[in-house]
LOVO-667787 format. One record per residue (C-alpha): x, y, z. Coordinates in steps of 0.1 Angstrom, whole numbers, padded with zeros to 4 digits, always signed. Example, Ala and Ser with C-alpha at 12.3 -4.5 7.8 and 13.67 -1.06 7.14 Angstrom:
% residues 2
+0123-0045+0078+0137-0011+0071
% end
This chain:
% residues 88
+0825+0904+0799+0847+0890+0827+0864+0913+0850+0883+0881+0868+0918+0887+0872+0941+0869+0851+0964+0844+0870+0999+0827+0860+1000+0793+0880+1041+0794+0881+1041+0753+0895+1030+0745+0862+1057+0757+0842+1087+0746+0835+1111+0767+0855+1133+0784+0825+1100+0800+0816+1086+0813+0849+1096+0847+0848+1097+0851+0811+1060+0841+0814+1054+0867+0843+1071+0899+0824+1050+0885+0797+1020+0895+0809+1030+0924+0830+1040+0941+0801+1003+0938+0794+0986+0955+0820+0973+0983+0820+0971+1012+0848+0948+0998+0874+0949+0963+0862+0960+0935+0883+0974+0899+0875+0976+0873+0905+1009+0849+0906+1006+0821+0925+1041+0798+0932+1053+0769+0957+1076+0796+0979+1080+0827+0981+1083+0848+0952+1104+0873+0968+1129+0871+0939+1102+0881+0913+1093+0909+0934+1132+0923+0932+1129+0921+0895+1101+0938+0891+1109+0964+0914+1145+0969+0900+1132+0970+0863+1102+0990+0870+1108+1007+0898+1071+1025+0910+1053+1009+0882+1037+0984+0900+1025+0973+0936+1030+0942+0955+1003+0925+0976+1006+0891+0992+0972+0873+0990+0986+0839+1008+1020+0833+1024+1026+0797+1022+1038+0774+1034+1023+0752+1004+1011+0779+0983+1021+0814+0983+0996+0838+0962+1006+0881+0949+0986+0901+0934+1005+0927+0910+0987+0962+0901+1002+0982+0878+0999+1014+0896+0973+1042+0881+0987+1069+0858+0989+1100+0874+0986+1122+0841+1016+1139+0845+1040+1131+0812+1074+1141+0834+1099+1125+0853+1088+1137+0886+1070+1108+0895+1034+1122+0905
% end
């Protein structure tokens, strides 16, 4: 069994799908898990979204900064156990 982290290759796909795509398979994680997005400029945009529709759920760690290629990794962040609103 692999423990690679999966990775969306966003220069590959047709723009329209992109971030479709990336929700995708965020929606699939699970706490601790990680996906790596890798894009042609800064995905700066992506990170908004995410952070707007999920806001806590998930850190943000640039693995390369361009100017070619620009590389994130995305961690779902680890449950806490606590079933409130309270955020811890």
């Amino acid at each position: 069994m692999s423990n690679a982290i999966p990775e969306i290759d966003v220069r590959i796909i047709p723009p329209a799908q992109r971030h479709p795509t990336i929700f995708g398979r965020l929606a699939t994680l699970t706490p601790g898990s990680a996906m790596h997005v890798t894009s042609d400029h800064d995905p700066r945009p992506l990170h908004y979204q995410i952070s707007s529709r999920y806001p806590d759920e998930f850190d943000w760690e640039y693995l390369a900064e361009g100017p070619d290629v620009w590389k994130v990794q995305i961690t779902r962040v680890e449950a806490s156990g606590c079933e409130c609103c309270c955020g811890h």
